[in-house]
N, C-alpha and C positions, 0 to 999 in steps of 0.2 A: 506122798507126792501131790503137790499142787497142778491145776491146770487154769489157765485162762481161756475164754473163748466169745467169741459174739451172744454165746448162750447163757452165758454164769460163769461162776467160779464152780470147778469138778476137784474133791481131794479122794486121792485113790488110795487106800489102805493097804492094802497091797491082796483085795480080794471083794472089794466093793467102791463103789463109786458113792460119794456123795453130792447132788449138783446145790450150787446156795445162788437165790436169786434175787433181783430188787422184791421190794413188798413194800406197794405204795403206806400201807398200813402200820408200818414199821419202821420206825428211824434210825433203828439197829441195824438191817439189812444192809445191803448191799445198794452205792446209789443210782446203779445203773445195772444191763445184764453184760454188755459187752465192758471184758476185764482182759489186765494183763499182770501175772503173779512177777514181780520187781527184785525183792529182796524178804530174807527172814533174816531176824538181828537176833543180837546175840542173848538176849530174852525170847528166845522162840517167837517172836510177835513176826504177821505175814502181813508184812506191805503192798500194796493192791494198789495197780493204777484205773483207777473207774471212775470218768468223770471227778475228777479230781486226786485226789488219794487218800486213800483208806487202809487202814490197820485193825487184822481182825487176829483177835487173840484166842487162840488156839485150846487155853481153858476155862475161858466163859463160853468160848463160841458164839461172841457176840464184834458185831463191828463198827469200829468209830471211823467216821467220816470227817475229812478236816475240808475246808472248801469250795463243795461240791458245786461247782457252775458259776466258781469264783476265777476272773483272769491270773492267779498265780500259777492253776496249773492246768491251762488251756493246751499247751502242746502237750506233745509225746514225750516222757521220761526216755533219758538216754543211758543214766546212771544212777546208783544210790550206793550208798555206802556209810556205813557208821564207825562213828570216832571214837578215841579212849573215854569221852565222855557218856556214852551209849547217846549222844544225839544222831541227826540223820543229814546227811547233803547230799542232795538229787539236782543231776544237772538236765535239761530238756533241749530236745530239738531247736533251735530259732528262739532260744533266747538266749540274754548275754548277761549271763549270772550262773552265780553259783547260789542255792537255797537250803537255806539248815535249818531246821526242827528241833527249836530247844527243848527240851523234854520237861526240865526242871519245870518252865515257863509255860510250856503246853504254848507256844509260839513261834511264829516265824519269822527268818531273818533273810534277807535279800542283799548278795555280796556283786552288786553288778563288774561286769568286765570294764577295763579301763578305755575311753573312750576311743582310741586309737585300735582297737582291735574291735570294737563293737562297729563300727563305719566297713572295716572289711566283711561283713554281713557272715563270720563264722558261727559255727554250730557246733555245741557240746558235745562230744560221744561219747563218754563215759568217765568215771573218776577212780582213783585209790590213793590211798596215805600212804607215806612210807612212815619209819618207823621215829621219825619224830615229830609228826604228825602235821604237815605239812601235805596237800592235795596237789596231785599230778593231775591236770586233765586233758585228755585227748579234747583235740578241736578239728575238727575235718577241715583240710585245706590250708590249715597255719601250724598243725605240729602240737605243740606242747606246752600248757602253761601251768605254773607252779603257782598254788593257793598260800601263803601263812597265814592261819587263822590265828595269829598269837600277834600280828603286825597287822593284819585283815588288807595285804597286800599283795598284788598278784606280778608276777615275772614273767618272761617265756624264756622258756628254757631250750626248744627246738624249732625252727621254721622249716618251710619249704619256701625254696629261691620262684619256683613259677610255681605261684598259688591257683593259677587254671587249671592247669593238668597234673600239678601232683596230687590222689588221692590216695590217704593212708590208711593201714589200717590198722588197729590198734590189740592187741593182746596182752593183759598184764601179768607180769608177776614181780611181787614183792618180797622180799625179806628182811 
């Protein structure tokens, strides 16, 4: 089990704690102590929001830092989720994009919202594929918009008629 905290990252084995913390000394570490554990993909790799994000692999027990103190990833992760491709798309608080991690490339790609929906000042809350891989994302205050990464075009798929007062909330499940 993973934990984040203002203090480090804690992985509990199920009979000790181990804490992992920055070490100015060390570019492997971790780049900050205040962490938040995000997602593990489907290579056991633990994606870590600290000061940017980082991915610390589980059998070197060592950690790469993509970013760190770079504006790509200044807000709060809201979501992450990875594709048939084993890349990664993380959506964040207050901004108007979607962000994927090509892996092959070791680079990143930025799929902003369409500008008609970026002026209503919405926020990402989270994402999932359904099974032709296509990205549903929850957006606080406007509902739902559907990603095609295959067209790299985005739709909405659900609104809300009074965007003031309706707050949703969102719980996935796929099949």
């Amino acid at each position: 089990m993973w934990f984040g905290s203002d203090n480090g990252l804690y992985r509990f084995d199920g009979i000790t704690f181990k804490k992992f913390v920055h070490d100015d000394t060390d570019s492997n570490s971790l780049p900050a102590d205040k962490c938040y554990v995000r997602f593990v993909d489907s290579r056991g790799l633990l994606w870590i929001e600290c000061n940017g994000l980082t991915c610390y692999n589980t059998e070197t027990e060592r950690f790469q830092n993509y970013n760190p103190g770079d504006t790509l990833f200044k807000e709060l992760m809201t979501g992450m989720a990875e594709d048939k491709n084993h890349d990664l798309w993380i959506t964040q608080h207050g901004k108007y994009s979607l962000v994927k991690y090509v892996r092959n490339s070791d680079k990143f790609r930025v799929f902003s919202f369409p500008d008609s929906l970026t002026k209503s000042k919405l926020s990402p809350r989270g994402l999932v594929f359904d099974s032709t891989g296509k990205i549903y994302v929850a957006v606080s205050y406007k509902g739902i918009m559907v990603f095609n990464p295959a067209t790299e075009k985005y739709e909405r798929l659900i609104g809300c008629k009074n965007s003031r007062t309706a707050k949703l909330k969102f719980g996935w499940t796929v099949e």
